[in-house]
C-alpha positions as CSV (number, residue, x, y, z in Angstrom):
1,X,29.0,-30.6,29.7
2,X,31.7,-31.3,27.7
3,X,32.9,-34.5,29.6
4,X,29.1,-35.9,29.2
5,X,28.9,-35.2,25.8
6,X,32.6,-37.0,25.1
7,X,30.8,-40.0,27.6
8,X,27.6,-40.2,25.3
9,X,30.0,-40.2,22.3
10,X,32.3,-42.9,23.1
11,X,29.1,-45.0,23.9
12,X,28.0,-44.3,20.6
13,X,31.1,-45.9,19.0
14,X,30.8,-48.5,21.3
15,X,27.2,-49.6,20.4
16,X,28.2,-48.8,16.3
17,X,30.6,-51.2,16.5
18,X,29.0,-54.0,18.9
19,X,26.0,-54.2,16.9
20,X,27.0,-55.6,13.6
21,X,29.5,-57.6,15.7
22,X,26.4,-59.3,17.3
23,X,24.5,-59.6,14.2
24,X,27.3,-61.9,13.1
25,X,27.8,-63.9,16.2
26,X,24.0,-64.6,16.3
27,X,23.8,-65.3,12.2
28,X,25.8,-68.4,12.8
29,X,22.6,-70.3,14.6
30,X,20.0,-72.4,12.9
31,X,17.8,-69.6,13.0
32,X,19.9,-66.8,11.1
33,X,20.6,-63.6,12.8
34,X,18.5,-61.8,15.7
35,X,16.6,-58.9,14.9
36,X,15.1,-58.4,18.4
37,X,18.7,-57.9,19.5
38,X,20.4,-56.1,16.6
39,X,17.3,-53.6,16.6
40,X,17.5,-53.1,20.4
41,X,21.1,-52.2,20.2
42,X,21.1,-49.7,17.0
43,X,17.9,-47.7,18.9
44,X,20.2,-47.8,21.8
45,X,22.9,-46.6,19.9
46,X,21.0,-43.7,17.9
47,X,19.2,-42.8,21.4
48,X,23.4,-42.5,23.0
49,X,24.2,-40.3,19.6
50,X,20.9,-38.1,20.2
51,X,22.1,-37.1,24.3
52,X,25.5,-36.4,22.4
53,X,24.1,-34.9,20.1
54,X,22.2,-32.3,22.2
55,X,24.9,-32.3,25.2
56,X,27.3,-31.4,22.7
57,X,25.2,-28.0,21.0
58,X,24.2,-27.1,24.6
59,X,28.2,-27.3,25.5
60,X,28.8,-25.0,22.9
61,X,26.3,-22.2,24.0
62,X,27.0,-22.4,27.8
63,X,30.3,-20.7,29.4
64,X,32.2,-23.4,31.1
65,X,30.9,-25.0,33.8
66,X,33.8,-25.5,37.4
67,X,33.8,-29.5,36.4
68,X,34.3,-28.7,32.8
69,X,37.7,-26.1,33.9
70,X,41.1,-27.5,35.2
71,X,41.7,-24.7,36.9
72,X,38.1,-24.7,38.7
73,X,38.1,-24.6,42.6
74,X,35.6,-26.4,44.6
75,X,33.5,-23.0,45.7
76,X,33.2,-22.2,42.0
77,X,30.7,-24.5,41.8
78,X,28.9,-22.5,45.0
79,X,25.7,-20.7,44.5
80,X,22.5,-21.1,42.3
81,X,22.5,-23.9,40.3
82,X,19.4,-22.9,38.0
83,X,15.5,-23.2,38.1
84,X,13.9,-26.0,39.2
85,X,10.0,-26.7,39.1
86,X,8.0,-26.4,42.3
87,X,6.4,-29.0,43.5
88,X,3.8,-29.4,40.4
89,X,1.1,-32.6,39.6
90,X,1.0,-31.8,35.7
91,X,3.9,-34.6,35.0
92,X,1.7,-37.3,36.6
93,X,-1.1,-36.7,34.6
94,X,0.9,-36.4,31.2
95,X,2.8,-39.9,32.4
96,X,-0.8,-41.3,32.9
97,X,-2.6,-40.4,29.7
98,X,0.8,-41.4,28.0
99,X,0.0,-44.5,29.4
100,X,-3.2,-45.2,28.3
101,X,-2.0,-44.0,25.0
102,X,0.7,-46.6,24.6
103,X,-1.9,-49.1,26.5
104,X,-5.2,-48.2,23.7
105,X,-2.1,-49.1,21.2
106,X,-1.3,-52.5,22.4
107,X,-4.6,-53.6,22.7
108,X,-5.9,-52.3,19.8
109,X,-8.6,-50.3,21.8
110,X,-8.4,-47.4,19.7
111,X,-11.1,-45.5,21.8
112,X,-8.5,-45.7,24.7
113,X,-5.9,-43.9,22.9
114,X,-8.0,-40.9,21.5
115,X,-9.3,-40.5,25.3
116,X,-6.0,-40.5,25.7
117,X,-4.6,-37.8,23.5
118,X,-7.4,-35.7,24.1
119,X,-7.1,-35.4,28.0
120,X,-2.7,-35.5,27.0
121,X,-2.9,-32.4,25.5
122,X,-4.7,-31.0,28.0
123,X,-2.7,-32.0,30.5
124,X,0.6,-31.2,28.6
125,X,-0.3,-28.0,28.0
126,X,-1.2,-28.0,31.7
127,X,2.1,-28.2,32.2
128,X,3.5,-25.9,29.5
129,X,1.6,-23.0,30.7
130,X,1.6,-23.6,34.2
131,X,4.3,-20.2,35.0
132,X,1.8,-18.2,33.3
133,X,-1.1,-17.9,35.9
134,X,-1.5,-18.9,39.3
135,X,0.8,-18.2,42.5
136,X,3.7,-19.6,40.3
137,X,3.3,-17.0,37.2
138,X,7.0,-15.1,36.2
């Protein structure tokens, strides 16, 4: 994870220096300096140092992984790679009523987005709990 993290990092850099850079290019119109695209590129750039961010810690707890070694042969990276969810219908419905959420938002129908967050948490904790019972239960 190391090489992603270092990826994610150099972006980072990349964006922290672009975005003041734009700023001034864009400051020399009529209209002064865009906001729309200077605020676009620092969330972009604090989203690139958050993945670093959490690559990095999770990096330092794991052992190596084969791409991560130089001295890592091809069948090392044989075997299990890890758990990974059956097929499950829980993420649709916590997309959905995310969904309406952001939609009750936009157009101010504020009735939309508590239907919303009440049938979200049910289905998020749908989803968080859904190892505990049923034919899938660990």
């Amino acid at each position: 994870m190391k090489s992603e993290t270092w990826i994610f990092a150099i972006c980072t850099v990349f964006l922290v220096l672009v975005t003041p850079a734009y700023w001034f290019v864009t400051a020399g119109s009529d209209q002064g300096g865009d906001w729309t695209g200077t605020s676009a590129l620092t969330m972009t750039a604090l989203l690139t140092l958050m993945i670093a961010l959490y690559l990095g810690f999770h990096a330092k707890k794991m052992d190596p992984r084969p791409e991560d070694r130089k001295d890592a042969e091809i069948a090392d990276g044989a075997g299990e790679l890890g758990f990974f969810p059956p097929y499950s219908w829980w993420p649709l419905w916590c997309a959905a009523t995310l969904g309406a959420m952001v939609l009750g938002i936009a157009a101010s129908a504020w009735w939309m987005f508590i239907i919303g967050s009440v049938l979200g948490a049910i289905a998020l904790s749908g989803l968080v709990f859904e190892y505990y019972r049923g034919e899938h239960a660990h």
